[in-house]
C-alpha positions as CSV (number, residue, x, y, z in Angstrom):
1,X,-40.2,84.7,-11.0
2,X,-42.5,87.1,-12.4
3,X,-45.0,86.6,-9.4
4,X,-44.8,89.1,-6.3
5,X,-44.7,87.3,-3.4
6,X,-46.6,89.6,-1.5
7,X,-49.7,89.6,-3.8
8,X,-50.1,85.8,-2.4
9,X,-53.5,85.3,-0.6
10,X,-52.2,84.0,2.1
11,X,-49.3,86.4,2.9
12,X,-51.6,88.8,2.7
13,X,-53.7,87.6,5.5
14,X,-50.5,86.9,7.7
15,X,-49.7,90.3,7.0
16,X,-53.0,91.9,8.2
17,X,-53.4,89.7,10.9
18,X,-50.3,90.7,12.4
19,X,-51.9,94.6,11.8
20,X,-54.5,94.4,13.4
21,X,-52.5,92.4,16.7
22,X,-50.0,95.5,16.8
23,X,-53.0,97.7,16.1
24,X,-55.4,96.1,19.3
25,X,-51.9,96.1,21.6
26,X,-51.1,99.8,20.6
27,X,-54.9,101.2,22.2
28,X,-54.4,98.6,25.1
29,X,-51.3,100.7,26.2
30,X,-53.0,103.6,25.2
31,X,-56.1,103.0,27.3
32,X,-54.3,101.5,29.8
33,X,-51.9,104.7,30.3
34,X,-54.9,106.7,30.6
35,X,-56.1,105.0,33.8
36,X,-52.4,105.4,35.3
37,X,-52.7,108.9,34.3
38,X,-56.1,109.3,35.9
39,X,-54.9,107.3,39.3
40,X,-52.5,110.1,39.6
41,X,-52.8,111.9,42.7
42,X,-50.4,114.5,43.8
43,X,-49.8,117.9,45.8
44,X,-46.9,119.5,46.6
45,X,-43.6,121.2,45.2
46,X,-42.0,119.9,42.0
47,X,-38.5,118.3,43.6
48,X,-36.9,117.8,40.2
49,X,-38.1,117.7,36.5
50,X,-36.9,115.8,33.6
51,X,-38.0,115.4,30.2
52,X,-38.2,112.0,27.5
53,X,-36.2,112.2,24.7
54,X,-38.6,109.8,23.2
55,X,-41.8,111.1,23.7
56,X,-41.4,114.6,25.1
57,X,-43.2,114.0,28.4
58,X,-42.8,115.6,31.7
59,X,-41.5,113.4,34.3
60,X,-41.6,115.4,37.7
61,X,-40.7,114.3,41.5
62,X,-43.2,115.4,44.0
63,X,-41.9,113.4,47.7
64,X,-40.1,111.3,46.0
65,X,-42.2,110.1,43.8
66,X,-42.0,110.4,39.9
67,X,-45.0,110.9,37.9
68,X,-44.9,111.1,34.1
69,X,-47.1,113.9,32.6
70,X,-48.1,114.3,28.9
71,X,-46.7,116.5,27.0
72,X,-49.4,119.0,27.2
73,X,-47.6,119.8,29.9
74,X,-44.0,119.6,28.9
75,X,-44.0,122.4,26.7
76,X,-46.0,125.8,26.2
77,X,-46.9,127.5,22.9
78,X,-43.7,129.4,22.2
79,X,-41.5,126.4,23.4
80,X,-40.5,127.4,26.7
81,X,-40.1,124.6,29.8
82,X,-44.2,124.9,31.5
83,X,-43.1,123.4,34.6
84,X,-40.5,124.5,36.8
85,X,-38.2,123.3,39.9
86,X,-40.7,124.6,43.0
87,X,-43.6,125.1,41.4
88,X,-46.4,123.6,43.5
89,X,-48.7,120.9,41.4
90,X,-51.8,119.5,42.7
91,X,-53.8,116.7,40.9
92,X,-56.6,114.3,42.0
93,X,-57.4,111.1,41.7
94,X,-59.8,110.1,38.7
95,X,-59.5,113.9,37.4
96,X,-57.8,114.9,34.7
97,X,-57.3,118.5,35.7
98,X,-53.8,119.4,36.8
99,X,-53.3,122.5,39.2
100,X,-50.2,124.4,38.7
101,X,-49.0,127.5,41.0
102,X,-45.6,129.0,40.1
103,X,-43.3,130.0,42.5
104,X,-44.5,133.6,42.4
105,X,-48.3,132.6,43.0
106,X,-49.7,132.2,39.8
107,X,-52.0,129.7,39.5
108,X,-52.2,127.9,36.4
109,X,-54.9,125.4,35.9
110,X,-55.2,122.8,33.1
């Protein structure tokens, strides 16, 4: 009774085998989100914008199409909404620059 189980050889390989699974699946989404992100490509006004509760990210409608933005671009320094309902957007394929222009001209490029 007065051995911890968890101290046990062999639990503790279980245990950090099953770390370093979640640890290998976790960069496979996070690489794999990057080359959605980068397969992106866009131009034309912002139809609607939402946010995720979860993570914070923009999710915009451009032709109706959504696209899911980080949230570099959610949220600006002072936490005011960055993106707004007929701003024009323009992104590329394979680039990761974004090109905003607001409503009243102002181009804002990322």
């Amino acid at each position: 009774m007065g051995e911890y189980f968890i101290y046990r050889p062999d639990v503790q390989k279980r245990v950090m085998l099953g770390g370093l699974i979640v640890f290998i699946v976790a960069i496979g989404f996070g690489i794999r989100r990057h080359y959605v992100y980068l397969a992106y490509n866009f131009n034309g006004r912002v139809d609607s914008i939402r946010y995720d509760s979860d993570k914070g990210d923009a999710i915009i409608i451009i032709n109706r199409k959504e696209y899911i933005l980080d949230d570099a671009w959610s949220y600006s320094l002072n936490n005011k909404i960055f993106i707004n309902k007929g701003d024009s957007i323009i992104k590329f394929k394979d680039s990761t620059k974004v090109k905003l222009i607001r409503k009243n001209g102002i181009t804002i490029i990322q």
